[in-house]
Structures are given as C-alpha cells and as structure tokens.
DRENTOR-880189 format. One line per field, with one value per atom (N, C-alpha, C): residue number from 1; residue in three letters; chain; atom name; x, y, z. Coordinates in Angstrom, 3 decimals, m for minus. Example, Ala and Ser with C-alpha at 12.3 -4.5 7.8 and 13.67 -1.06 7.14 Angstrom:
<pts>
zator	1  1  1  2  2  2 .
zati	ALA  ALA  ALA  SER  SER  SER .
marke	A  A  A  A  A  A .
gufi	N  CA  C  N  CA  C .
X	13.190  12.300  13.200  12.850  13.670  12.900 .
Y	m5.690  m4.500  m3.300  m2.250  m1.060  0.030 .
Z	7.800  7.800  7.800  7.080  7.140  7.870 .
</pts>
This chain:
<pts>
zator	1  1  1  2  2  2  3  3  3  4  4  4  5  5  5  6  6  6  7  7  7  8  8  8  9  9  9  10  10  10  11  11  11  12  12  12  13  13  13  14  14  14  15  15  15  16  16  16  17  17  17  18  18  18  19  19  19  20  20  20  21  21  21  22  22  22  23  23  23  24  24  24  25  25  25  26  26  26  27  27  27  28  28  28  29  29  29  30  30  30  31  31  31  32  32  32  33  33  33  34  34  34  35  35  35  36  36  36  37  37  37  38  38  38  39  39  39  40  40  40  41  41  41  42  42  42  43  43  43  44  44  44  45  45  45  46  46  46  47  47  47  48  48  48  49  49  49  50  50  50  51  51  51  52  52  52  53  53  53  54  54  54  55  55  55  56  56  56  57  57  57  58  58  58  59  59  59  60  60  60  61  61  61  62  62  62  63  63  63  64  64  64  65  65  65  66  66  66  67  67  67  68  68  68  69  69  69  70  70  70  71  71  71  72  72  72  73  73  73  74  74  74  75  75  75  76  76  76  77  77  77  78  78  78  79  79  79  80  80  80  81  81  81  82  82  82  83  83  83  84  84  84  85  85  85  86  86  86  87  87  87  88  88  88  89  89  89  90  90  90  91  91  91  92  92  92  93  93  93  94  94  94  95  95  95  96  96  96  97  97  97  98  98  98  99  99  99  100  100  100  101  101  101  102  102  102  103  103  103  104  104  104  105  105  105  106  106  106  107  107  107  108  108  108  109  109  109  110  110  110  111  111  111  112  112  112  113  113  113  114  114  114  115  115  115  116  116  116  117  117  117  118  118  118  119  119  119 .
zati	UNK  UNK  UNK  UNK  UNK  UNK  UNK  UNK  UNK  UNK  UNK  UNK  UNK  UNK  UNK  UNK  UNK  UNK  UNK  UNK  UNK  UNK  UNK  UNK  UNK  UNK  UNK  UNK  UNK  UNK  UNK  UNK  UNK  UNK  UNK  UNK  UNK  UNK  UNK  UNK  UNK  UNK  UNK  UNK  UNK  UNK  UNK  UNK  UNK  UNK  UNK  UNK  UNK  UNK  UNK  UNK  UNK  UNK  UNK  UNK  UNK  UNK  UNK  UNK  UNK  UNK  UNK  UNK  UNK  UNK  UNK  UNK  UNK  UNK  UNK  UNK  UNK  UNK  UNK  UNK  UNK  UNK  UNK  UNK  UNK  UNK  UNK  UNK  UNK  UNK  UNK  UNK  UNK  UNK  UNK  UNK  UNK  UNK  UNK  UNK  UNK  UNK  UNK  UNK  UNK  UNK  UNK  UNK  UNK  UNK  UNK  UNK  UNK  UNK  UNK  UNK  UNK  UNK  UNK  UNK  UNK  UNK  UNK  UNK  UNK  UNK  UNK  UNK  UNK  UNK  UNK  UNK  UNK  UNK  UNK  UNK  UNK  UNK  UNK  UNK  UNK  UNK  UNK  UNK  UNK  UNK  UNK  UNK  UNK  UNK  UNK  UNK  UNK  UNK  UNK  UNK  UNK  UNK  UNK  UNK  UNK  UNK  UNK  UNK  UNK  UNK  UNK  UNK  UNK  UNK  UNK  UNK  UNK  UNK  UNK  UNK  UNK  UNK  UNK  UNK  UNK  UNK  UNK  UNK  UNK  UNK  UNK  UNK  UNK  UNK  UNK  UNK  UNK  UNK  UNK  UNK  UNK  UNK  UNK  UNK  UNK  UNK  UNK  UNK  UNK  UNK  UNK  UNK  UNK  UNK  UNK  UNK  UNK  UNK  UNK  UNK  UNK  UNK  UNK  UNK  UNK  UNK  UNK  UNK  UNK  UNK  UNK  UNK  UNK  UNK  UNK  UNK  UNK  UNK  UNK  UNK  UNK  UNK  UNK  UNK  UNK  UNK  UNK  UNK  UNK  UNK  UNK  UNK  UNK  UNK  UNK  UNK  UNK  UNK  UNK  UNK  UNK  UNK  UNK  UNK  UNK  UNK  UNK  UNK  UNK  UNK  UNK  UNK  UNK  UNK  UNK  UNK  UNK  UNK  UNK  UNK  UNK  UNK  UNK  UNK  UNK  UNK  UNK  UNK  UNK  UNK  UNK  UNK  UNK  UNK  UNK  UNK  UNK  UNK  UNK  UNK  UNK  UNK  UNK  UNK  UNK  UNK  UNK  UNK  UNK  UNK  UNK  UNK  UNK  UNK  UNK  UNK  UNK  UNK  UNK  UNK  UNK  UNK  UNK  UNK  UNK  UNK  UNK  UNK  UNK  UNK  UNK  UNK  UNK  UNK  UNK  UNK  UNK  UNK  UNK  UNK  UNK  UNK  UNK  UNK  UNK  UNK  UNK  UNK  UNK  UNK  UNK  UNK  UNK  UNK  UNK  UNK  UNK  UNK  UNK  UNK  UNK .
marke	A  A  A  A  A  A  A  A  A  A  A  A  A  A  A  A  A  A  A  A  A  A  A  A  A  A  A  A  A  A  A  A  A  A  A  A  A  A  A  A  A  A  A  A  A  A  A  A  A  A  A  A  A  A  A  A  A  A  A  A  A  A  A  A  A  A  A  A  A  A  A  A  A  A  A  A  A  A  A  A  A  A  A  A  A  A  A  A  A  A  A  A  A  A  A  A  A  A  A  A  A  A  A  A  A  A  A  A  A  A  A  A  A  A  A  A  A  A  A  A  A  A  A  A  A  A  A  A  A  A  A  A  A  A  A  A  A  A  A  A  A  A  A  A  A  A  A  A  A  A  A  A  A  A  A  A  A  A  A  A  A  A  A  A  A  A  A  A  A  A  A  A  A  A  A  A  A  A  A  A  A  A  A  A  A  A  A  A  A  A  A  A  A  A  A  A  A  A  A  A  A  A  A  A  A  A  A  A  A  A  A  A  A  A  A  A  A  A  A  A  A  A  A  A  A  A  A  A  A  A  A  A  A  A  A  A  A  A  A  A  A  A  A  A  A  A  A  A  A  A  A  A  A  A  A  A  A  A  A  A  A  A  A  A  A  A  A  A  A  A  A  A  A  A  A  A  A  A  A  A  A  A  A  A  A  A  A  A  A  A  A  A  A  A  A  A  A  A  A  A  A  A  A  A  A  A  A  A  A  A  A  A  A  A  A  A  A  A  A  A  A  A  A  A  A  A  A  A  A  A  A  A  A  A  A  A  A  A  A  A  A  A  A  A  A  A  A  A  A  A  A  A  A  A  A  A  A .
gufi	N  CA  C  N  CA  C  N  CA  C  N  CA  C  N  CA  C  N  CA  C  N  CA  C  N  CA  C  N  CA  C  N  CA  C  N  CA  C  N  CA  C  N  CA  C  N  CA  C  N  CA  C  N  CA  C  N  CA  C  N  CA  C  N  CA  C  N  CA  C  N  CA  C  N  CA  C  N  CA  C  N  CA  C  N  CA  C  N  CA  C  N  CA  C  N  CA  C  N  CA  C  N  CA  C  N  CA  C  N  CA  C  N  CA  C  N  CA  C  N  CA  C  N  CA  C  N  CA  C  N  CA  C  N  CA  C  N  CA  C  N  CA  C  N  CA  C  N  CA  C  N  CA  C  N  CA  C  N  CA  C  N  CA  C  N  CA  C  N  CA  C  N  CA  C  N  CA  C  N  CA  C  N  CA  C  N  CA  C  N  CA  C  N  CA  C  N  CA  C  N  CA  C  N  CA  C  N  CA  C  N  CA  C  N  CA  C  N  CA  C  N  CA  C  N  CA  C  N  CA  C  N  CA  C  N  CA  C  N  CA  C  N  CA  C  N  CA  C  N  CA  C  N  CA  C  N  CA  C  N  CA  C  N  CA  C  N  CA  C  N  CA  C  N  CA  C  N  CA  C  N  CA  C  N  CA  C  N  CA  C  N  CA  C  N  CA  C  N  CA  C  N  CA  C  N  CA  C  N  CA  C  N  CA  C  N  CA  C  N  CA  C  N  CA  C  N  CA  C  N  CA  C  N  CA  C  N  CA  C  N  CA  C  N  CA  C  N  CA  C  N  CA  C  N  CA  C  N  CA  C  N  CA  C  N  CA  C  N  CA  C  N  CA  C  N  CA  C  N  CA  C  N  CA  C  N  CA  C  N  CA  C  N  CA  C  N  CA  C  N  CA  C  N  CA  C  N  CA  C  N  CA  C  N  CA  C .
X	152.533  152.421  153.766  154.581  155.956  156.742  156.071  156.402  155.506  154.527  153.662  154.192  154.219  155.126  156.615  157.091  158.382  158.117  156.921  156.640  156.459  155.701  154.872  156.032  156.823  157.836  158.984  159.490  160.293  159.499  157.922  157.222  157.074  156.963  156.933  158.048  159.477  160.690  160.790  160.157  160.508  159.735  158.078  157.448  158.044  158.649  159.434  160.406  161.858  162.641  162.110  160.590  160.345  159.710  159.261  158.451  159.610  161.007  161.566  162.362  162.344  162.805  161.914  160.523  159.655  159.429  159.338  159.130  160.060  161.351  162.484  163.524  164.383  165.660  166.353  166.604  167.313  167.737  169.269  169.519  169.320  169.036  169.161  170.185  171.601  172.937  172.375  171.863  171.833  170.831  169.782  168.335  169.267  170.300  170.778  171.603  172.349  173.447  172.616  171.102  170.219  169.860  169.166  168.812  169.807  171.335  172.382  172.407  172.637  172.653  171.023  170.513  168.949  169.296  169.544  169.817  171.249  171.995  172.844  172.141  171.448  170.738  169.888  169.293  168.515  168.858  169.693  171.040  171.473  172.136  172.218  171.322  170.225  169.042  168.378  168.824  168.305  167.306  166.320  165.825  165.783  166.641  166.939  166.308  167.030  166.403  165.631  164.706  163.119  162.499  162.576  162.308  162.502  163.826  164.638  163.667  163.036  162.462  160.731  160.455  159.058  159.048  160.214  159.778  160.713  162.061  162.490  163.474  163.358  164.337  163.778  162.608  161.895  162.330  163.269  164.314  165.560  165.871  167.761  168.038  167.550  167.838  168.417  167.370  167.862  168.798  168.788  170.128  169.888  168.901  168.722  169.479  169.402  169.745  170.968  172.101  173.581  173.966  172.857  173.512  173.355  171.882  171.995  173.113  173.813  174.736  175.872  176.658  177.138  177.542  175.920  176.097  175.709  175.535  175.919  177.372  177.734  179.652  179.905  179.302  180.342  180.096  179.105  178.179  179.119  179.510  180.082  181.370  182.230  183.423  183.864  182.851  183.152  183.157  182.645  182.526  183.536  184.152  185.303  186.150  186.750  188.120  188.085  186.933  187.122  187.219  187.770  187.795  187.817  189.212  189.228  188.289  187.088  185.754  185.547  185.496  184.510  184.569  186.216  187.057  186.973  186.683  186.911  185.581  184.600  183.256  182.564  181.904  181.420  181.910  183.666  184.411  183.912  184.320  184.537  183.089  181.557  180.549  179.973  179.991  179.670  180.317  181.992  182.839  182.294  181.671  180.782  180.414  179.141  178.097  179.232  179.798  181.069  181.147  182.420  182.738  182.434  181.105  179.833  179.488  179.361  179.084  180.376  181.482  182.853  182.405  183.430  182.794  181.988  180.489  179.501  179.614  180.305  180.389  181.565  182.586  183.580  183.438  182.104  181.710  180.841  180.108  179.387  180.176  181.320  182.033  182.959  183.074  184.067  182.443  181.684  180.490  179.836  179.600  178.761  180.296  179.038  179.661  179.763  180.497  180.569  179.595  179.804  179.186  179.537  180.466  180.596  179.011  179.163  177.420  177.750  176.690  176.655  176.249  176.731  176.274  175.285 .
Y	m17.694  m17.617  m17.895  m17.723  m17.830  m19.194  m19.916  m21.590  m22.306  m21.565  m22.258  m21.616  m20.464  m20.006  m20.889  m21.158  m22.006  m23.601  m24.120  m25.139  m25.867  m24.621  m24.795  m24.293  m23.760  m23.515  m24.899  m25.114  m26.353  m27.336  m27.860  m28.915  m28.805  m27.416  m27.395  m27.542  m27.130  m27.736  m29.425  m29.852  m31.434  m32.144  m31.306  m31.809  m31.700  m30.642  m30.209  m30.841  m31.465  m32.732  m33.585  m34.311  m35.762  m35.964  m34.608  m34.510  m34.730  m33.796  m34.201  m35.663  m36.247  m37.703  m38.729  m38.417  m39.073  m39.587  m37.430  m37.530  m37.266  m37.056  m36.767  m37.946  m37.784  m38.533  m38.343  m37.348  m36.090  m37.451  m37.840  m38.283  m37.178  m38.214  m37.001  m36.446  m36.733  m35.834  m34.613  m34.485  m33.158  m32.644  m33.215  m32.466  m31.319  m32.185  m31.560  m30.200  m30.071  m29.591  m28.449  m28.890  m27.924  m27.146  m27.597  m26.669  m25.782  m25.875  m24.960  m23.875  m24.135  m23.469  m22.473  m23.058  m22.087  m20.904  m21.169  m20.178  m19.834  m19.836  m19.094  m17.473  m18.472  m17.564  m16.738  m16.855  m16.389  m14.765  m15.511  m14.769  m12.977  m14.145  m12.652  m11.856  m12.185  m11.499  m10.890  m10.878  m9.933  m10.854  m11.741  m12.826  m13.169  m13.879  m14.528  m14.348  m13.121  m12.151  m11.529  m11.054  m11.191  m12.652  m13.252  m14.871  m15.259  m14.594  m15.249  m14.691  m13.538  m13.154  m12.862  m13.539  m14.370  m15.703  m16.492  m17.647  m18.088  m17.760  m17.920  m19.207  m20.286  m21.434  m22.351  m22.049  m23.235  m22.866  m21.747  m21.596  m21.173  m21.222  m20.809  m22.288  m22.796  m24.684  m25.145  m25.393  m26.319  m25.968  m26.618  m26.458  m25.272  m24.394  m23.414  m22.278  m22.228  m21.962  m21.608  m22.859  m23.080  m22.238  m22.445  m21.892  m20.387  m19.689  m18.237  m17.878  m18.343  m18.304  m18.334  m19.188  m18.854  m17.680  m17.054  m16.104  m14.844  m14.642  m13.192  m13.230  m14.546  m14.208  m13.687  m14.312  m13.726  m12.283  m11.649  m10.899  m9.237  m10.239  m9.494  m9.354  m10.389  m9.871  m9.590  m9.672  m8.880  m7.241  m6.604  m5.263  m5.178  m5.893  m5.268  m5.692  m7.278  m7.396  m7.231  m7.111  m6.794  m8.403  m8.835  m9.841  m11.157  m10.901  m11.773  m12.559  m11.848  m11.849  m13.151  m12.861  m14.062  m15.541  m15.747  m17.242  m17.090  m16.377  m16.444  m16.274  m15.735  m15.166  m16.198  m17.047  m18.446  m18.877  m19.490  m20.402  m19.569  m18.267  m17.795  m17.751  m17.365  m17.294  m18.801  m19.844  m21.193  m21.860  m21.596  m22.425  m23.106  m22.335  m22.857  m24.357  m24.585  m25.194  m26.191  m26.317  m26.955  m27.938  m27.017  m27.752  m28.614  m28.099  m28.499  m30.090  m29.901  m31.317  m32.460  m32.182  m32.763  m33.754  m32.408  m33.133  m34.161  m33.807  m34.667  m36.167  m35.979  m37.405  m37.708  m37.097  m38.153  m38.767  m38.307  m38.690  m39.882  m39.178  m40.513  m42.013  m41.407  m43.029  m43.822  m42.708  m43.226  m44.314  m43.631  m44.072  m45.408  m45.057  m46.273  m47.414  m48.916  m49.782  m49.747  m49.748  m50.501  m51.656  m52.087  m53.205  m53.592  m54.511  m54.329  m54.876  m54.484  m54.642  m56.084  m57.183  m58.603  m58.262  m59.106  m58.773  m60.200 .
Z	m11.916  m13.354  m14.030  m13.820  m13.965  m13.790  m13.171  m13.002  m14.611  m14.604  m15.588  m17.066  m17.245  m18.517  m18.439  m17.128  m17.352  m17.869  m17.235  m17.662  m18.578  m19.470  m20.904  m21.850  m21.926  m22.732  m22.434  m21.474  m21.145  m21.696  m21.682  m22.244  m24.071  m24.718  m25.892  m26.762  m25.495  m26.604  m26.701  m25.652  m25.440  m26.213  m26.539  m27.573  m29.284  m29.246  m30.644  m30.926  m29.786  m29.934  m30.262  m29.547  m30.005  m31.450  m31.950  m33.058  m34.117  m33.646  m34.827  m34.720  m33.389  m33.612  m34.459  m34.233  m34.690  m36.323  m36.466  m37.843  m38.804  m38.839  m39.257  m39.598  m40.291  m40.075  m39.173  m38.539  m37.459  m36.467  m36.209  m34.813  m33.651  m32.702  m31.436  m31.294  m31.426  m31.657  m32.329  m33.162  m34.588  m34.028  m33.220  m32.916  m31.555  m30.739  m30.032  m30.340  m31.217  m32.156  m32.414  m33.116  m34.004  m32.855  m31.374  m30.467  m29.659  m29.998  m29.457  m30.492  m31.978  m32.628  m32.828  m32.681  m32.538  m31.464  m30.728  m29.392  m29.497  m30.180  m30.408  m31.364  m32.680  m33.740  m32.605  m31.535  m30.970  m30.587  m29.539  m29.031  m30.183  m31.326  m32.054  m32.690  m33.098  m33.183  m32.687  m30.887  m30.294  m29.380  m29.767  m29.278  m28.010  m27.579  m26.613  m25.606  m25.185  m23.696  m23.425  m24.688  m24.111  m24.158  m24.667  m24.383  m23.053  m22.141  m21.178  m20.019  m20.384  m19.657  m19.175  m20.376  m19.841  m19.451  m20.368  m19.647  m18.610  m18.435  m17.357  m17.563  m16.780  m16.940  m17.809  m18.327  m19.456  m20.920  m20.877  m22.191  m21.268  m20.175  m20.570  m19.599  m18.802  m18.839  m19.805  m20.999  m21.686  m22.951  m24.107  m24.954  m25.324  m25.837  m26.351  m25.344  m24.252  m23.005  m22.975  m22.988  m23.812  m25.039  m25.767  m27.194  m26.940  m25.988  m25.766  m25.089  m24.204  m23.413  m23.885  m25.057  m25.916  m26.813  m27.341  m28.015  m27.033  m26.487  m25.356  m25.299  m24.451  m23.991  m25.691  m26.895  m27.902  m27.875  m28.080  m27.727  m27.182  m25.783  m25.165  m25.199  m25.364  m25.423  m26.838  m28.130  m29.291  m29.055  m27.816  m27.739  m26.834  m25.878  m24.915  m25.517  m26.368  m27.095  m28.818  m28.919  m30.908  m30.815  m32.565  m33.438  m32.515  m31.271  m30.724  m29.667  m29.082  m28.546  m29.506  m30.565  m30.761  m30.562  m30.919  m30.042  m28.624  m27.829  m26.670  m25.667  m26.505  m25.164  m25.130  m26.096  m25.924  m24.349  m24.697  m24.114  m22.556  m22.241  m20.820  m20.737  m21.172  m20.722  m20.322  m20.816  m20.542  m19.858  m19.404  m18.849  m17.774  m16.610  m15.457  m15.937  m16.723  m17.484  m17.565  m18.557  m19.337  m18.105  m16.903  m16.160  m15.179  m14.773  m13.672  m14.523  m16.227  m16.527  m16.849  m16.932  m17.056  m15.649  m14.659  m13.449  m13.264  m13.057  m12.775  m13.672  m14.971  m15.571  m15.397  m14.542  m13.790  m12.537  m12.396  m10.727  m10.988  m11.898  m12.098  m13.172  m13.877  m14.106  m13.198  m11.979  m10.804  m9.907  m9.781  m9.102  m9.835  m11.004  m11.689  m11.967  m12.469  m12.933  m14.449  m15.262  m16.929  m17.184  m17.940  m18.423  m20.272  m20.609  m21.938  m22.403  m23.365  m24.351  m24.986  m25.238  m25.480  m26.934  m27.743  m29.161  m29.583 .
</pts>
C-alpha cells in the first residue's frame, strides 16, 4: 500500500507541473522555484511530516521534498542557534542533496559530449 500511496502522490505532482506548463504562463524554472517554496510553506506549517508520512518518497523525492528539507534544517537549527539557524539550517540540512547533484553534473559533463546549437 505504501508503494501505491507513493506512486499516486509522485504521479499527482507531475500531473500538477504539466497542468501548470500547459495552462499557465509559468516557465518550468518558476513551476520549479514554486514547488521548493511550497514545501518549504509546508514544512513551517507543520505540514510536511504528516504528508512525509503517508506518502513516503512520492513527496520527499521530489522538489517539494527539497523545499521540506530546507525548512526543518531551518526548523531546527532556529531552536539550537537562535536568529542565526535560519542562514544556516537550510544550507547544513540539504548539503548532502546539493552535493550528490554538483557532483553527478560534473560527471556527467566530464562523461558527455557538447555540441554547440546551429542557429
């Protein structure tokens, strides 16, 4: 049951991106932007983590995912460092994420070929 609550939640955000590519002005940059910041809002509302915990990786995968992750580290280190938590719990709760994708797109521009674009 738990693959399928992951499923159907991972399939309804992907339906909710294309809806707003479709029917919106929204670039996919901002649709992206909009689903970090959603799950940030999530995050501080309390949100998040009962969400996190029915559906599992079909909300903390994707951007919403990021943006909850985000707002916990702030979350959290607003209660162990005060003011300064909030510049800093984002950065240390996501760093993993961050770096895992740096990486992987230096691997993959050492790996792939270029190609300039023909006008």
């Amino acid at each position: 049951m738990e693959y399928l609550l992951a499923f159907l939640m991972g399939g309804f955000l992907c339906v909710l991106a294309q809806l707003l590519i479709d029917f919106t002005k929204l670039t996919p940059a901002r649709i992206l932007v909009l689903f970090v910041v959603v799950g940030v809002a999530f995050s501080a509302l309390g949100w998040y983590e009962p969400l996190r915990d029915v559906f599992g990786c079909g909300i903390s995968v994707p951007l919403l995912g990021f943006g909850g992750g985000i707002g916990e580290g702030v979350k959290k280190a607003l209660a162990e460092e005060g003011a300064l938590g909030i510049l800093s719990g984002g950065l240390t709760a996501t760093a993993a994420g961050v770096t895992a994708a740096l990486l992987w797109g230096v691997l993959a521009a050492v790996v792939g070929k270029s190609k300039p674009k023909r006008l």
